[in-house]
C-alpha positions in Angstrom: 0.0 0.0 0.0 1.3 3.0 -1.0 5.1 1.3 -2.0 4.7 -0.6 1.5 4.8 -4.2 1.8 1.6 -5.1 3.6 1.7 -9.0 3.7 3.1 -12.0 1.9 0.6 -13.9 -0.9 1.7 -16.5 -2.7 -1.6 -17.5 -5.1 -4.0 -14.7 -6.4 -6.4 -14.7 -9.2 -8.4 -12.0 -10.6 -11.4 -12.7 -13.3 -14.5 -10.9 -14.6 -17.6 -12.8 -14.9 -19.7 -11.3 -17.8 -23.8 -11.1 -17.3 -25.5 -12.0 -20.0 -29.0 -11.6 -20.9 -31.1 -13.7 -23.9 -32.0 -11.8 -26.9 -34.3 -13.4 -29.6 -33.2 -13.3 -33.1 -35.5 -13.1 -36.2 -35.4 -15.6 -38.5 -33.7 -18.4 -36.2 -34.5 -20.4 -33.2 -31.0 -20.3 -31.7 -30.9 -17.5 -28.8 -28.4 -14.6 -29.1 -26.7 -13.7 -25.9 -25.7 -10.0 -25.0 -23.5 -8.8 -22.4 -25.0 -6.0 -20.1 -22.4 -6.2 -17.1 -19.1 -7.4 -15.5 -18.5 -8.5 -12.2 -14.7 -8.3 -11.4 -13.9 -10.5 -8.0 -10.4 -12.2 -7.0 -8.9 -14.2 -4.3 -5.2 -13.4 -2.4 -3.4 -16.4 -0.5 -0.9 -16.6 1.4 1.1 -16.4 4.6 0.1 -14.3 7.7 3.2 -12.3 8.4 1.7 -9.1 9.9 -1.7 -7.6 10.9 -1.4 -4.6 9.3 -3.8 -5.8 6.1 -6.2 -7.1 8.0 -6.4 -3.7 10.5 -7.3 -1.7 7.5 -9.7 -4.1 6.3 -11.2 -4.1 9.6 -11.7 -0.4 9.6 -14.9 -0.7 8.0 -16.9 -2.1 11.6 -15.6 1.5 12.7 -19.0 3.8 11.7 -16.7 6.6 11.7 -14.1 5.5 9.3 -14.4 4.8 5.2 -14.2 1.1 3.9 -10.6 0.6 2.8 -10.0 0.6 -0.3 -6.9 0.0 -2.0 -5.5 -1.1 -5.9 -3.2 -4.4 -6.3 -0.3 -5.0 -8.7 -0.6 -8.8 -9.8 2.6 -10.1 -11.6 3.1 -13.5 -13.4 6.6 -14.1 -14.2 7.1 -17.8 -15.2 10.6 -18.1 -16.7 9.4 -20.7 -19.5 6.9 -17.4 -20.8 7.5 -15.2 -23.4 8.3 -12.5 -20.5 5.6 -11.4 -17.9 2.6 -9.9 -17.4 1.3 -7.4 -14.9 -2.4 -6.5 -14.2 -3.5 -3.4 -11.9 -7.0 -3.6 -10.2 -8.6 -0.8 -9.4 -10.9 0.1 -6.3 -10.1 -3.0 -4.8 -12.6 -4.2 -1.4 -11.7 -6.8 0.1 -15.6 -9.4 1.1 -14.4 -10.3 4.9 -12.4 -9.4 7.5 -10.1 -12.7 8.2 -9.5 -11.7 12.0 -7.4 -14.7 13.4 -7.0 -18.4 12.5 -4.5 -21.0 13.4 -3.2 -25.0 13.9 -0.4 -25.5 16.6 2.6 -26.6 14.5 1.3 -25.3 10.9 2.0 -22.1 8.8 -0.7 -19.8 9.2 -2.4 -18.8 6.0 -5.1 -16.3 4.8 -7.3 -16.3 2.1 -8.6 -12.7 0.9 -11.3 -13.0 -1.4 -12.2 -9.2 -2.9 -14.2 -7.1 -5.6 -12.6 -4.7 -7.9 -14.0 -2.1 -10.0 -11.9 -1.8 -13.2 -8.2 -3.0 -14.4 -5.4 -1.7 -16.5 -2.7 -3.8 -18.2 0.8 -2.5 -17.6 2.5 -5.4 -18.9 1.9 -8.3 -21.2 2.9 -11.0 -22.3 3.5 -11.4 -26.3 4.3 -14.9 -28.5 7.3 -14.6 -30.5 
């Protein structure tokens, strides 16, 4: 946030799901299909390695304070590629506070799933 390291994640996705509404064509029985919305969602996971994420999360119970909202960098860099790509999502809210959880004698982990309201790509990858 703001060029700080907030936590450590080490699996993230981010995907738009496309509404889609029937439309009847003339002359044909086969129904047309017409997009009238995206819904852009993701998931972050990854090691617990400080609480300062989920604090600014957790604002929002606070009815004085703003939801936090935030944009993430997501890089794929797989040396085998034709280079990397890297996405930026925009307006990024994270759907539940993931206060505390933990197993005597295993890593702890987190799982963030979140909405986002738009996306940019800053890098892509290209075939030769």
């Amino acid at each position: 946030m703001d060029g700080r390291w907030l936590t450590n994640f080490n699996s993230a996705e981010a995907m738009g799901e496309l509404d889609k509404e029937e439309i009847k064509r003339a002359g044909t029985r086969i129904v047309g299909h017409k997009v009238v919305g995206i819904t852009w969602s993701g998931t972050l996971k990854g090691l617990k390695v400080t609480s300062e994420l989920t604090e600014l999360i957790s604002q929002v119970a606070d009815d004085t304070k703003a939801p936090f909202v935030t944009e993430l960098i997501l890089k794929l860099a797989d040396p085998e590629a034709y280079g990397f790509e890297r996405v930026r999502l925009k307006g990024v809210q994270f759907d539940r506070i993931d206060l505390i959880r933990f197993e005597a004698g295993s890593v702890v982990e987190q799982e963030l799933p979140f909405t986002f309201s738009g996306m940019e790509w800053l890098d892509k990858i290209v075939g030769v």
